[in-house]
N, C-alpha and C positions, 0 to 999 in steps of 0.2 A: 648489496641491497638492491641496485638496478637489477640485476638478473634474476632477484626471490621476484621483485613485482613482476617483472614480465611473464617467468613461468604462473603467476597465480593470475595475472589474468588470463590465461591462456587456458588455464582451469577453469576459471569463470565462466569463459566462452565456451568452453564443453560442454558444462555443467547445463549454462542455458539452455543452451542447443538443442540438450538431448530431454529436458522436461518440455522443451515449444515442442519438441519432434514427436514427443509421446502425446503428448495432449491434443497435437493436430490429428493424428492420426485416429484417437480416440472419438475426437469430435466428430470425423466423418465417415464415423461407423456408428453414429447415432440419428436419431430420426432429424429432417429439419424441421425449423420455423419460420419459413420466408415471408415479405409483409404481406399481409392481409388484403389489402388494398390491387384491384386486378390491376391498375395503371403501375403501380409500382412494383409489384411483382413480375413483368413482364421488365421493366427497365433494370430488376436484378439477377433475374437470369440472362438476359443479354451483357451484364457486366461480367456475369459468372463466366461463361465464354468469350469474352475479350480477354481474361485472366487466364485464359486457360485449363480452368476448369469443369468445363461443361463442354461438349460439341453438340452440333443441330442438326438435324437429319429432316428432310420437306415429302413429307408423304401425299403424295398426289395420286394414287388410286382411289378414285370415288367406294368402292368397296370397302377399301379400310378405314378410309375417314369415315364410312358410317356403320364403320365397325366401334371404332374409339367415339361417336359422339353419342351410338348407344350403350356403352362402357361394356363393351362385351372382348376388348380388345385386352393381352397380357396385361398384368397392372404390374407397372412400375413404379414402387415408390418414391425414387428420388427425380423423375422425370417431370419435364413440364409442359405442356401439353397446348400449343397457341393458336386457336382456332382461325384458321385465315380462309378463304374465299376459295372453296371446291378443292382445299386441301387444309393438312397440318404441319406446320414447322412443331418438331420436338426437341425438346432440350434433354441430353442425358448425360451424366457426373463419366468422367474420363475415369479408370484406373486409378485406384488409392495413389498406386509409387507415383503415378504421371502428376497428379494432383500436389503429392509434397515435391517434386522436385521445382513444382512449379511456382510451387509457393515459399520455395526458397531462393529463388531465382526474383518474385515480386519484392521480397521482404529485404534481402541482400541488396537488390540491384535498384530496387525503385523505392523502396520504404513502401512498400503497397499493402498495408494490412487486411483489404477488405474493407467493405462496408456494411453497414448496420445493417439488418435486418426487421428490431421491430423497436429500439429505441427510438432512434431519427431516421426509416428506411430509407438505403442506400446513399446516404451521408457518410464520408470516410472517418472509419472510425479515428483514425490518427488524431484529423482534425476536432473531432466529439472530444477527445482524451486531453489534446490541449487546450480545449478552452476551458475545461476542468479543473486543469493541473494547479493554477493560480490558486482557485480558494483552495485546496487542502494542503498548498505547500505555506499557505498564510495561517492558516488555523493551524499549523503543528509545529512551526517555527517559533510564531509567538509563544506558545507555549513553550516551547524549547526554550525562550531566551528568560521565561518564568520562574519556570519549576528548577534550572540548574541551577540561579542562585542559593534562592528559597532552601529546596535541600541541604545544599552543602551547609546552609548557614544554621539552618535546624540543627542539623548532626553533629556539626562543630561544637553548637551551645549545647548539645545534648550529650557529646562525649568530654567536656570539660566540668559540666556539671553532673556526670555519672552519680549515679543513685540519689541525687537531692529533688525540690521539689519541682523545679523544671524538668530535667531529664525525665519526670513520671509525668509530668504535664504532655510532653511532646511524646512519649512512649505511648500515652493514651490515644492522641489523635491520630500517629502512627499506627496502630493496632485498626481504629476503626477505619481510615481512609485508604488502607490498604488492602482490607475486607471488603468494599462497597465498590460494585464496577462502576465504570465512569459514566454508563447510559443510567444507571441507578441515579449518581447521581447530576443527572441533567435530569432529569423527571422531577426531581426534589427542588431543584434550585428553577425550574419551570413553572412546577405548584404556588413554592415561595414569592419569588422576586418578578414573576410576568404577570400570573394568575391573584398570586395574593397584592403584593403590594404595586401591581402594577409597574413596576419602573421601568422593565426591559422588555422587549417582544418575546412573543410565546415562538416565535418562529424565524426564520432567516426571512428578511422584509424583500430583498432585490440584489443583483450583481449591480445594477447600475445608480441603487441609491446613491444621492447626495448627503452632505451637509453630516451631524451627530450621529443618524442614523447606521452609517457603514461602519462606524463604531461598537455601538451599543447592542448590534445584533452578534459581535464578536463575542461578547462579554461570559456568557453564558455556557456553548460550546468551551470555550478556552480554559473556562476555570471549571469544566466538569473534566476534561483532561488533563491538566493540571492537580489537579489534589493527589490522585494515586500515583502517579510520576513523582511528586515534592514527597511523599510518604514515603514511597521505596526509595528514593535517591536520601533521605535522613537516616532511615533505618541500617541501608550501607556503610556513608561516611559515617554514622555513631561506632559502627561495627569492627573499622576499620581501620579506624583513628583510636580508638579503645584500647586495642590490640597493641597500636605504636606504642602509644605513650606508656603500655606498661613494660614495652620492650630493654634489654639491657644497654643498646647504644644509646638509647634515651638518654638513662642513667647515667650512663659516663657523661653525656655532654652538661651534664648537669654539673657533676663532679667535677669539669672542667672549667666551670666559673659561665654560663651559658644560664640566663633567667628562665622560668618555667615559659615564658612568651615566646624568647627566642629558641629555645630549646622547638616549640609546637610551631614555631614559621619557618624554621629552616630545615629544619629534622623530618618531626612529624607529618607535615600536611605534606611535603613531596613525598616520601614514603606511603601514605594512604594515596597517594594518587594514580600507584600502579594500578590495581585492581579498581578505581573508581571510575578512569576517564575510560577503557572497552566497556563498564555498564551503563554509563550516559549513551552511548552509541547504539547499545541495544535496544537502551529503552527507546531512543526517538522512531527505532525502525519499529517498534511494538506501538507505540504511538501511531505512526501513520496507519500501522494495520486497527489500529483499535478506533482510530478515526472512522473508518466507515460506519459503524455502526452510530456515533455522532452526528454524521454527516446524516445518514437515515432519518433518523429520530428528530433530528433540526433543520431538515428540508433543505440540507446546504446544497448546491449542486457544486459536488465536489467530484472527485474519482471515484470516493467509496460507494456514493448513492448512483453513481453509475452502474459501477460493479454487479449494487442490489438489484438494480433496472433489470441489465442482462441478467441476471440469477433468476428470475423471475419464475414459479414453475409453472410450465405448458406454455411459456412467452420467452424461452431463450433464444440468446443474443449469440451466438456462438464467435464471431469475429470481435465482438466487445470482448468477450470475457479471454480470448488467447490473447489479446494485447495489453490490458490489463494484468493479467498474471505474468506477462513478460515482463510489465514494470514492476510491480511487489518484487518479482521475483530477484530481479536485479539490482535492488535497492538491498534487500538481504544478502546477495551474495557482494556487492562490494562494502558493507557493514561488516561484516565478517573479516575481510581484507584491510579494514580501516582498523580494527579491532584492533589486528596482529600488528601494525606498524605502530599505532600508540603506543603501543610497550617500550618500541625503542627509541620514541620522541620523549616517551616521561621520564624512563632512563634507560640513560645513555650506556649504561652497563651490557643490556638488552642488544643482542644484534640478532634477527630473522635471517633464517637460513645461511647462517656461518657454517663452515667447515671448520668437524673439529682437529 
């Protein structure tokens, strides 16, 4: 078992490697967006070259400085161009290879991700992404610690009471709540409960509220993520559980003097648990990606509204958005790796990468 996990995270680490390694390289073979602002633009090309990525060249031929201050000078795109007293300091992008090596050498040796560009200009994104981290790992846990019961306990009542009038009851709200996205319904429960009967805020009030308040601004987000998570996780366990109890080792334990209760606690639900507890894992990693657009829509400042921040079009963030997708990215690939070991925590039958 030690040596399946080591060779898969070792996989892992490829794997990331080589989607950061594409996507940087991608990045800077597109156009930039550096801040706007002339004082800050100048203190981020000067960071650009203490990183390594940029070098400066100081043109003191009166000729050519008023060659460039009538722009009749080559144009270079990615160059920046610092107007100083009877000459120009220039800023110009080193070599793609020179740039990722360099920026593997930042990333490896210093956690140096860059910094922002038009979110918070030149504030390190690391630090932007952890003060973030808090609210979407609180808005999706809680949820997490909701909807797991909630389901299972739906689909248990709903594969014990198979074709009566529960089991149609919970199949109905199953059908719709698994239909309706979750920003769908945050818009709904916004109209109803902020807008109509006033009870809860139409929006995220503060990170540093006090008192009810850091509560009740939870409310809303949570339970619009929540409903389609409790819907697919019923729809499974009914699914599931179905299956068992129509199974023939069922049967026999029945046959064996074993109540229908204990037959469905000791048989059953660890049987349905192979196949349920890797879809709990899925779903929270679909959850945290489905969060963003939550976070958007309810003004959370979370990761995901970060995300949208850098996405912005004609306002991209380029250093936001590789750090970011480094974290998505790696939350999916050790969910995957979690996956595969639940199999042989639920049963113990299951062993990952045995020789046969």
């Amino acid at each position: 078992m030690l040596r399946y996990i080591i060779i898969r995270f070792i996989w892992i680490f490829i794997v990331l490697f080589t989607f950061l390694s594409i996507l940087f390289v991608t990045i800077r073979l597109v156009p930039e967006y550096p801040p706007t602002d002339k004082d800050q633009k100048e203190i981020y090309y000067e960071k650009l070259r203490a990183d390594g990525y940029y070098y400066t060249e100081v043109i003191k031929d009166p000729a050519e400085v008023a060659r460039i201050r009538r722009g009749q000078h080559d144009p270079c795109k990615k160059c920046y161009y610092k107007d100083e007293t009877n000459q120009y300091r220039v800023y110009k992008p080193v070599p793609i290879a020179s740039q990722y090596v360099r920026w593997v050498k930042n990333v490896l040796g210093h956690w140096n991700w860059g910094v922002s560009t038009r979110v918070q200009p030149n504030r390190g994104v690391f630090e932007l992404a952890k003060e973030r981290l808090p609210h979407t790992l609180k808005l999706n846990l809680i949820a997490l610690f909701i909807y797991i019961p909630i389901g299972f306990t739906f689909g248990i009542i709903a594969a014990l009471k198979k074709d009566k009038l529960v089991d149609n009851i919970i199949s109905l709200g199953v059908m719709i709540f698994i239909s309706i996205p979750n920003f769908v319904l945050l818009f709904i429960f916004i109209l109803v409960f902020a807008y109509g009967f006033k009870w809860l805020p139409t929006n995220w009030l503060s990170s540093d509220i006090k008192g009810i308040g850091q509560y009740t601004q939870l409310i809303l987000p949570v339970l619009a993520l929540s409903f389609g998570e409790i819907a697919y996780l019923t729809r499974l366990t009914r699914a599931e559980l179905t299956e068992v109890l129509t199974s023939e080792f069922l049967l026999l334990a029945r046959t064996k003097g074993l109540t229908r209760r204990q037959a469905v606690v000791r048989h059953a639900l660890r049987n349905s648990l192979v196949p349920l507890v890797p879809s709990i894992i899925f779903s929270f990693v679909a959850l945290v990606s489905g969060s963003m657009v939550i976070e958007r829509v309810y003004s959370i400042p979370g990761m995901g509204s970060l995300y949208f921040q850098a996405l912005t079009l004609g306002n991209m963030d380029y250093n936001v958005i590789l750090a970011l997708s480094a974290f998505y990215t790696s939350i999916s690939l050790f969910a995957v790796l979690l996956v595969d070991l639940s199999y042989g925590l639920v049963d113990p039958r299951i062993r990952m990468g045995a020789r046969k």
